[in-house]
C-alpha positions, 0 to 999 in steps of 0.5 A: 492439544499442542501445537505439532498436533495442530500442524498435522491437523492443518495438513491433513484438512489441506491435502484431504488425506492422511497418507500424503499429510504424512509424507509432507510433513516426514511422519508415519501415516498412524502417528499422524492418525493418533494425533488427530484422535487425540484432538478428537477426544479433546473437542468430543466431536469428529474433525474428519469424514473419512467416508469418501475417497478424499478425507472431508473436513466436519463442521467441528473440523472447518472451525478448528481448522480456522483457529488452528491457523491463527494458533500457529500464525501467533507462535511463528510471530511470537517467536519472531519477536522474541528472536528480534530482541536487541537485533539489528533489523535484517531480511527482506521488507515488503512495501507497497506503492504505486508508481509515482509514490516510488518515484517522487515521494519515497526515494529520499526515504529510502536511501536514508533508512539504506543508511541506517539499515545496510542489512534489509532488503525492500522488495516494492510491489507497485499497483493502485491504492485498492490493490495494495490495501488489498495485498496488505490485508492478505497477509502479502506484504508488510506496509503499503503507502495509499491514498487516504482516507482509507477506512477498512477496519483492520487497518492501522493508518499513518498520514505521512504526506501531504501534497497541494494538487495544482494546473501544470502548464508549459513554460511559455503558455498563456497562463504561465504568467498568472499568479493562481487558474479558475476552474473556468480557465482550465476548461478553456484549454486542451486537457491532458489527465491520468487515466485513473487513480486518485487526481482522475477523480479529483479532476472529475468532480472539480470540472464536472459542471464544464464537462460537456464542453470539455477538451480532453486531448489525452488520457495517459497511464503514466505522470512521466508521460504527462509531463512529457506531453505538458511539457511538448504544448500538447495540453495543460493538467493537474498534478500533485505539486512534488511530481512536477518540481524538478521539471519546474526548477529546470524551467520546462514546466511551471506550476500555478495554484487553483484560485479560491481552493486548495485540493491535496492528496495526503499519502498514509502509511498502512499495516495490518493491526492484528498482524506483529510488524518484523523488525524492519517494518517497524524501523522502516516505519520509524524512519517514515514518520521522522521523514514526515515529521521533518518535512512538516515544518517546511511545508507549514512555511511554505504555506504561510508564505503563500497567504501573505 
């Protein structure tokens, strides 16, 4: 078998005729017939019941049909790397995020590999980690940056961020002036907190034994919105540290550390691991980890300034 055989098999299986399979792929409905009686003769079994109106694919045609799919997919991606030899990266990068990834964590990233990779478009798909765990599986974008831990199997995963999630409260609350908040302290205040996603869960089970006395004022989509409305006296909440710090370093909001434990959110970068990464998946990538690896230092530092 070769591959032109197996393309028109492929057609004929998806449009269930052979007359339509011909004209979709600009051949003659008999060589297309001679080609799959070839493949017939080679597997020594039928791959199509022609019987009923629509051709209907065997048991022996259902499992070519599947291999035959994965056969083809290789050779696009072969040929691809080949192609790639010694080229600069250039075409369209699938990436996916949710939204405040896109808006606190990967911008710096971005513009940087912009600098180096003038010639890659990045086209983001923006959803919950579930979501983009699921687009990267079907084949639907290249990389996607969730929330770990992340356990599919055919899942390669990177940790590239890590963040500290602490009490974000107004400039001028009673607890700005403290150095680290109780669990208790927090459940004594309006709360504002994220609908869903990973902090919601986070925020559940750290005030779970307070959550009959609890005063949720607000359950909002958005972390810009949160902020807003922290920042407008409506309620304090837990954010990731990185969401928060231009607001505090303008003096509207201030930040303060849970007392007794730490929480974080740690961010991985995914791709499919049976799946040949383009080019610029690969660069971008590349240029991921160094952000990561550069700004692991300065976190190291930070941290150790804290315990003094």
């Amino acid at each position: 078998m070769d591959y032109d055989q197996l393309a028109s098999f492929i057609q004929v299986a998806k449009l269930q005729s052979f007359s339509r399979a011909a004209e979709k792929i600009y051949r003659t409905q008999p060589a297309i017939s001679a080609q799959v009686r070839l493949l017939e003769q080679e597997c020594g079994e039928k791959l199509f019941d022609r019987s009923g109106k629509k051709v209907q694919l065997t048991p022996a045609g259902e499992i070519l049909l599947r291999y035959a799919e994965q056969i083809l997919a290789l050779q696009k991606e072969a040929l691809q790397a080949i192609a790639e030899l010694n080229q600069t990266p250039r075409g369209k990068l699938y990436i996916g995020a949710n939204e405040a990834t896109c808006l606190y964590v990967l911008p710096q990233t971005f513009a940087h590999f912009r600098e180096l990779y003038p010639l890659v478009q990045i086209s983001i798909y923006r959803n919950f980690s579930h979501k983009i765990l699921q687009k990267v599986q079907e084949g639907a974008i290249d990389l996607g940056i969730v929330t770990l831990p992340q356990t599919a199997n055919n899942i390669e995963v990177i940790p590239v961020f890590r963040d500290e999630v602490q009490v974000v409260v107004p400039k001028n609350h009673p607890l700005a002036k403290n150095r680290s908040v109780t669990v208790e302290e927090i459940a004594q205040h309006p709360l504002i907190l994220p609908k869903t996603g990973h902090t919601r869960v986070v925020i559940d089970r750290l005030l779970r034994d307070y959550r009959d006395h609890l005063q949720i004022s607000m359950e909002l989509a958005s972390v810009e919105t949160q902020k807003k409305f922290v920042g407008a006296g409506l309620g304090i909440s837990l954010i990731n540290r990185a969401y928060a710090e231009p607001e505090v370093a303008a003096g509207v909001l201030k930040l303060i550390p849970l007392e007794g434990q730490k929480i974080y959110r740690e961010l991985g970068l995914i791709y499919r691991r049976d799946r040949y990464l383009s080019l610029p998946a690969k660069a971008f990538l590349q240029a991921v980890q160094e952000a990561a690896k550069a700004a692991q230092p300065k976190a190291t530092s930070s941290t150790k300034s804290k315990t003094r």
